[in-house]
LUMDREN-239905 format. One line per field, with one value per atom (N, C-alpha, C): residue number from 1; residue in three letters; atom name; x, y, z. Coordinates in Angstrom, 1 decimal. Example, Ala and Ser with C-alpha at 12.3 -4.5 7.8 and 13.67 -1.06 7.14 Angstrom:
<pts>
seq = 1  1  1  2  2  2;
type = ala  ala  ala  ser  ser  ser;
atom = N  CA  C  N  CA  C;
u = 13.2  12.3  13.2  12.8  13.7  12.9;
v = -5.7  -4.5  -3.3  -2.2  -1.1  0.0;
w = 7.8  7.8  7.8  7.1  7.1  7.9;
</pts>
This chain:
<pts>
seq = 1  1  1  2  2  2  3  3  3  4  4  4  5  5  5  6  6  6  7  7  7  8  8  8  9  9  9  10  10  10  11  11  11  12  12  12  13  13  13  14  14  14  15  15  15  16  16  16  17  17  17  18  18  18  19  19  19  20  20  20  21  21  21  22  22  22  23  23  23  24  24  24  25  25  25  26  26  26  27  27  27  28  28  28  29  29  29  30  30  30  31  31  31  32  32  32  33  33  33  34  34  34  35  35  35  36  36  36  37  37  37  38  38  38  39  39  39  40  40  40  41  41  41  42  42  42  43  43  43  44  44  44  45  45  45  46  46  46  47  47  47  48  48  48  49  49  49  50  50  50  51  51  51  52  52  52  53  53  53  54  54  54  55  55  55  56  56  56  57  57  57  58  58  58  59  59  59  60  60  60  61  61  61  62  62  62  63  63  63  64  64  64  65  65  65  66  66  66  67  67  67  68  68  68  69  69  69  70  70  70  71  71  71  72  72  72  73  73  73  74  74  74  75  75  75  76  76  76  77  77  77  78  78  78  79  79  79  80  80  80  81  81  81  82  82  82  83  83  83  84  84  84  85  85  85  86  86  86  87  87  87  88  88  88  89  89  89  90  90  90  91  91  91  92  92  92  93  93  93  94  94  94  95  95  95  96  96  96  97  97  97  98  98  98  99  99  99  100  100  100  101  101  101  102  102  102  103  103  103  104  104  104  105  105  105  106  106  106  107  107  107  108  108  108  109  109  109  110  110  110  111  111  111  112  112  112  113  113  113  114  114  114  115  115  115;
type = unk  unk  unk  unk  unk  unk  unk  unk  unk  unk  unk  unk  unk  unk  unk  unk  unk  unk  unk  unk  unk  unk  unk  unk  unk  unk  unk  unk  unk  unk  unk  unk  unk  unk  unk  unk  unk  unk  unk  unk  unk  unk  unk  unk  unk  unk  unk  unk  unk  unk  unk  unk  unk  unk  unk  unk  unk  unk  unk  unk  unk  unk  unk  unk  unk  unk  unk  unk  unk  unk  unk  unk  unk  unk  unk  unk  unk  unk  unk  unk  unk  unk  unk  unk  unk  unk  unk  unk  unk  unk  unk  unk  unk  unk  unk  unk  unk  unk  unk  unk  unk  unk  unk  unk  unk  unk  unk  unk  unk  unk  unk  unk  unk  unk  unk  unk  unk  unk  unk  unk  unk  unk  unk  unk  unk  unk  unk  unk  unk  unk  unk  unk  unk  unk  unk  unk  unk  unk  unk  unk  unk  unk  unk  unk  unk  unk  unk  unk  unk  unk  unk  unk  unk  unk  unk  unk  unk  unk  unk  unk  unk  unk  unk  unk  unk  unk  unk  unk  unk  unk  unk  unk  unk  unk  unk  unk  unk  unk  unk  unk  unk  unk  unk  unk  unk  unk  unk  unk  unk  unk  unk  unk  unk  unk  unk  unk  unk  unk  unk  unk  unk  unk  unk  unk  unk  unk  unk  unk  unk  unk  unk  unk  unk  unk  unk  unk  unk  unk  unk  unk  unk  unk  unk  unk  unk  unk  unk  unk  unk  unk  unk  unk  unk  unk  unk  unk  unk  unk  unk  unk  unk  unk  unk  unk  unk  unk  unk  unk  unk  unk  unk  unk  unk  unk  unk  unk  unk  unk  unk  unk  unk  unk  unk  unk  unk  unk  unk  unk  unk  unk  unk  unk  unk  unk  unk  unk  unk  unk  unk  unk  unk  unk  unk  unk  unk  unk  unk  unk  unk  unk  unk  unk  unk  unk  unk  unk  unk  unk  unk  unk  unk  unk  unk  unk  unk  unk  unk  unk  unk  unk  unk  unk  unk  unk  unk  unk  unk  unk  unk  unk  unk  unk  unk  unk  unk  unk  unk  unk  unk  unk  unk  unk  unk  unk  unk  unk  unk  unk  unk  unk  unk  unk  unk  unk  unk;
atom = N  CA  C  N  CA  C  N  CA  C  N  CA  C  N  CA  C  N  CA  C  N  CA  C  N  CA  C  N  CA  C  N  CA  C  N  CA  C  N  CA  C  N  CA  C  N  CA  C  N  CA  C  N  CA  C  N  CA  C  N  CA  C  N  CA  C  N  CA  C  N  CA  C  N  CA  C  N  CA  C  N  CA  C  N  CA  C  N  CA  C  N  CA  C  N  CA  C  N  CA  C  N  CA  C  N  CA  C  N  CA  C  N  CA  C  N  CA  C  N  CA  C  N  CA  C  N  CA  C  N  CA  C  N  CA  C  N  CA  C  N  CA  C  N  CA  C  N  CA  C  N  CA  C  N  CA  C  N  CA  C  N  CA  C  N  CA  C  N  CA  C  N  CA  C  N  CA  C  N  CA  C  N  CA  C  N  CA  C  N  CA  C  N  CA  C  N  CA  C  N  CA  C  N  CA  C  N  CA  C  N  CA  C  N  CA  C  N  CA  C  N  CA  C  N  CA  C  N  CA  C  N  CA  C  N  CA  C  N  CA  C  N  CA  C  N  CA  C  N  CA  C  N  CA  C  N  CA  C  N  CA  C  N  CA  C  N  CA  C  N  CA  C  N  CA  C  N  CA  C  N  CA  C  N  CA  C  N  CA  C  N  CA  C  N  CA  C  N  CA  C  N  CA  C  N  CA  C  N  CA  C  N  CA  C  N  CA  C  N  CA  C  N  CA  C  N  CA  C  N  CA  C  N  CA  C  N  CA  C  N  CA  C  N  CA  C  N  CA  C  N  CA  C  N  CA  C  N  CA  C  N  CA  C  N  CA  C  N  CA  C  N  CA  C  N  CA  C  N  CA  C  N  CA  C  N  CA  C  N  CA  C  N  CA  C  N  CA  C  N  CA  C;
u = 44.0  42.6  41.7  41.5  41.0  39.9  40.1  38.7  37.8  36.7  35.6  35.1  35.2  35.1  35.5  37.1  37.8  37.4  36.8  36.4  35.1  34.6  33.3  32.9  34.5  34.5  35.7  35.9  37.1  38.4  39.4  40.2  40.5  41.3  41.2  42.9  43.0  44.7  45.4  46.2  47.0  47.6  47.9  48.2  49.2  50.6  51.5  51.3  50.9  51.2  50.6  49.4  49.1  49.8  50.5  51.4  52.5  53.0  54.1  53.4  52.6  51.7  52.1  51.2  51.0  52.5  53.5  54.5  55.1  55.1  55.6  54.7  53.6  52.7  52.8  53.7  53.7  55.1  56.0  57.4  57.1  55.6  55.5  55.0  54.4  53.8  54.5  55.5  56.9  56.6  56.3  56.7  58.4  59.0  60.2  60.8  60.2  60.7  60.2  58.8  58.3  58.7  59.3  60.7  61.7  62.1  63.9  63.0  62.0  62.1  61.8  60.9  60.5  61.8  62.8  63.8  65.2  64.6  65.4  64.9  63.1  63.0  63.7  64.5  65.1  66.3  67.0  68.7  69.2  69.8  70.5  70.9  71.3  72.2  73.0  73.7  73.9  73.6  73.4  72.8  73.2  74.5  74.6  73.9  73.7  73.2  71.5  71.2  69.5  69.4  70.0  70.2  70.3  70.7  71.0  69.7  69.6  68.3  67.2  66.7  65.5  65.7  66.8  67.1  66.9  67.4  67.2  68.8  68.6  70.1  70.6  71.7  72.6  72.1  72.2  71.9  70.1  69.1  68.0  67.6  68.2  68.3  69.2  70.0  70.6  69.7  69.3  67.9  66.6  66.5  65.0  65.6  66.8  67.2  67.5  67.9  67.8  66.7  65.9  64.2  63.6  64.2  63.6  64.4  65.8  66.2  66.3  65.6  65.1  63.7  63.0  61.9  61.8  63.2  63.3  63.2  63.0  62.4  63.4  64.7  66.0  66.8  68.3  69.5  70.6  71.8  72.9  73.7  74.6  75.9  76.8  78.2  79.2  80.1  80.2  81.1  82.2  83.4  84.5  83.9  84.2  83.7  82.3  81.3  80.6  79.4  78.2  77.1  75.9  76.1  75.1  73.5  72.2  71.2  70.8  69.4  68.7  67.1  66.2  64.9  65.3  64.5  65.2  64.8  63.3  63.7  62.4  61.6  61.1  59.2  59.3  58.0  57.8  58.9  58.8  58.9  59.2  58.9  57.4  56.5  55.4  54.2  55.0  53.8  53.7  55.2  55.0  54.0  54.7  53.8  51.9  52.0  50.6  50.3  50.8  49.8  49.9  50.6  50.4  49.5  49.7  48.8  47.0  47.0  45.8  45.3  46.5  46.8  46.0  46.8  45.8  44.8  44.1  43.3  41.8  42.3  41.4  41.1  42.2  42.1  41.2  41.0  39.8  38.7  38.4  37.4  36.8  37.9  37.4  37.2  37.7  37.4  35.7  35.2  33.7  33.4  32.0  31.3  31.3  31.7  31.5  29.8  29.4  27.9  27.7;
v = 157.4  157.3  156.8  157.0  156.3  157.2  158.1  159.6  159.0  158.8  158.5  159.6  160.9  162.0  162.0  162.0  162.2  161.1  159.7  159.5  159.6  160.5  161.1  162.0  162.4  163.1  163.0  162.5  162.0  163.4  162.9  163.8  163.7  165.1  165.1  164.9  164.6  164.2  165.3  165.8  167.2  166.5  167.5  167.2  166.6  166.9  167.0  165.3  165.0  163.4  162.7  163.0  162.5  161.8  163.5  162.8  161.8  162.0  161.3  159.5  159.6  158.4  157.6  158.1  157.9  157.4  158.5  157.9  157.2  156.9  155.3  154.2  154.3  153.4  153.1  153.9  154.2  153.1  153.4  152.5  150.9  151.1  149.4  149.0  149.5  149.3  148.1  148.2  147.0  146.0  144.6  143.0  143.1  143.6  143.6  144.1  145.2  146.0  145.3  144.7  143.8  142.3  142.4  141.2  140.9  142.5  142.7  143.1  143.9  144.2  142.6  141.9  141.0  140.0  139.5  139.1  139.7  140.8  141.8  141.6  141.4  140.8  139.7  139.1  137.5  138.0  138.3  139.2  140.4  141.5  142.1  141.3  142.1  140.9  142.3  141.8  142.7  142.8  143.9  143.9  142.1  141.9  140.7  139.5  139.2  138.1  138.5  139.4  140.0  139.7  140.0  139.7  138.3  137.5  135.9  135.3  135.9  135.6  135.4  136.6  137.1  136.6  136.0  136.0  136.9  138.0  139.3  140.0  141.2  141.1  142.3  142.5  143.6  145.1  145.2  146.6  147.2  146.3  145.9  145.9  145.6  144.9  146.6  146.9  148.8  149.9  149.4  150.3  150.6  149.6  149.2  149.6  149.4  149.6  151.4  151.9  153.4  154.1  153.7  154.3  153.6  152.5  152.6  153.3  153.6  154.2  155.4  156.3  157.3  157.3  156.3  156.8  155.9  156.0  155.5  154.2  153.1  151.8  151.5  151.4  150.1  151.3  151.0  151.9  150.7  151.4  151.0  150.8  150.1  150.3  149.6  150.3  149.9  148.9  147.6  146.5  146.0  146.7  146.5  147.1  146.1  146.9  146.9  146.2  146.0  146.8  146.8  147.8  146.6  146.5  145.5  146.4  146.1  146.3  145.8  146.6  146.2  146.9  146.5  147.2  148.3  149.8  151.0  150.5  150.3  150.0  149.1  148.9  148.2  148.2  149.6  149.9  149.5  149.4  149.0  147.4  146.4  145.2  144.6  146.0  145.8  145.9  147.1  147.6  146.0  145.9  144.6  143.6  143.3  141.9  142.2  143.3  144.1  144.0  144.3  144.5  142.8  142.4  140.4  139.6  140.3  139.7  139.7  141.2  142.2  141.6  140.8  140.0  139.2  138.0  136.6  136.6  138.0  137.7  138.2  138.4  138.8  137.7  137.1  135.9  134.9  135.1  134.1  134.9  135.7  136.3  136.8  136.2  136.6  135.3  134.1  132.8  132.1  132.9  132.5  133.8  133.6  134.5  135.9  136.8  137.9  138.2  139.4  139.5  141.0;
w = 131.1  130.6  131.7  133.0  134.4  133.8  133.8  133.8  132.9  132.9  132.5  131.6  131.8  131.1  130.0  129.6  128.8  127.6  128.0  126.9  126.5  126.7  126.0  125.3  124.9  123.6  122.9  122.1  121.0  121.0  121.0  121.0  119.8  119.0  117.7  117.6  116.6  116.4  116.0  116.1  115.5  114.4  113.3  111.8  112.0  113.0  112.6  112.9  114.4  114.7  113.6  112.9  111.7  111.1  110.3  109.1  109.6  110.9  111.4  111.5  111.7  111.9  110.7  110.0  108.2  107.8  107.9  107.5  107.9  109.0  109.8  109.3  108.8  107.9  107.1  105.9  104.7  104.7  105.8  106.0  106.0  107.0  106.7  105.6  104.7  103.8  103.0  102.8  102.0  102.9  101.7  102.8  103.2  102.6  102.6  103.7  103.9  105.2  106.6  106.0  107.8  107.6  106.7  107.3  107.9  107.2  108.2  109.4  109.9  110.8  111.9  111.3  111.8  112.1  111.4  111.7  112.5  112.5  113.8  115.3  115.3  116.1  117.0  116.6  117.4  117.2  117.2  117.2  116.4  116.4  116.0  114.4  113.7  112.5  111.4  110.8  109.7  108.4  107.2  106.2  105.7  105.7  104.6  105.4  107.2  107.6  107.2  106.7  106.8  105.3  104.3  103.1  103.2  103.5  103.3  103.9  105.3  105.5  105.4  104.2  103.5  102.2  101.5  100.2  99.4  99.9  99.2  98.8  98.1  97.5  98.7  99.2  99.9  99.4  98.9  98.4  98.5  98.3  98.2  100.1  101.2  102.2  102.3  102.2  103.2  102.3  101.1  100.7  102.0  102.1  102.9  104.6  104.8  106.1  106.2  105.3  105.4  105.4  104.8  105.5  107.1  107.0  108.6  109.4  109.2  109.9  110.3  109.3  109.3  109.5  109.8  110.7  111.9  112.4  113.8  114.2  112.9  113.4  113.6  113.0  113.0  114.0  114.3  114.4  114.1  113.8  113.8  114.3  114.2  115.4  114.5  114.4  114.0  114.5  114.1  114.4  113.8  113.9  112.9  111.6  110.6  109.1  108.7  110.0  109.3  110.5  110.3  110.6  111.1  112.5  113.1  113.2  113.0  113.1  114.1  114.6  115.8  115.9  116.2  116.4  117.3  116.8  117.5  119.3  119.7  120.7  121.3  122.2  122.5  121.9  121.8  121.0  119.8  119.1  117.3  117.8  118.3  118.6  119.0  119.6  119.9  118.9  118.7  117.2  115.9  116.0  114.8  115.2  116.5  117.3  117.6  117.6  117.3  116.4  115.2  113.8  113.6  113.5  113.5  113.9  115.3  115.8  115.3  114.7  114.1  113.0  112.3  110.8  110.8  112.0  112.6  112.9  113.9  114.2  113.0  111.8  110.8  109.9  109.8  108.8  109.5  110.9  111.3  111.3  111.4  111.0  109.4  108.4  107.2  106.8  107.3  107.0  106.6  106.7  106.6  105.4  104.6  104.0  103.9  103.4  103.2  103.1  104.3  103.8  103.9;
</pts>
């Protein structure tokens, strides 16, 4: 984006990245889900240490982890019997730490009067 040109007129988004957008939005949508993800942040873990963690139940916790994993946020890997988690890869650690950051920096700005 050096070209000066290019932004002097909006590029328009194709549907398809849209929807793909949207639905990776729709994923965050759950506190639930930007918790595991958010506690996937700081290590790998598995459903039952992500469940203990969050105080949420096992089933509730590979619910929420099969939609991210189908839109690419988490992956799995098999460790003996059990199924270690991990943020898919360094972009889904950004975007979190992005929208947080987005979070924070609203709450000081909404801290005063609505006008």
């Amino acid at each position: 984006m050096d070209d000066p040109a290019a932004l002097a007129e909006p590029a328009a988004l194709a549907e398809p990245d849209a929807a793909a957008v949207a639905e990776v939005m729709q994923g965050l949508a759950s506190p639930a889900r930007v918790r595991i993800l958010a506690r996937l942040l700081h290590s790998p873990c598995s459903v039952g240490e992500l469940a203990e963690a969050l105080d949420l139940g096992q089933p509730t916790v590979s619910n929420h982890l099969r939609l991210l994993r189908h839109l690419d946020l988490v992956t799995g890997r098999r460790d003996g019997r059990n199924v270690v988690y991990a943020l898919h890869d360094a972009h889904v650690a950004d975007l979190l730490r992005q929208v947080l950051a987005h979070v924070h920096h609203g709450e000081r700005d909404r801290s005063g009067p609505i006008t």
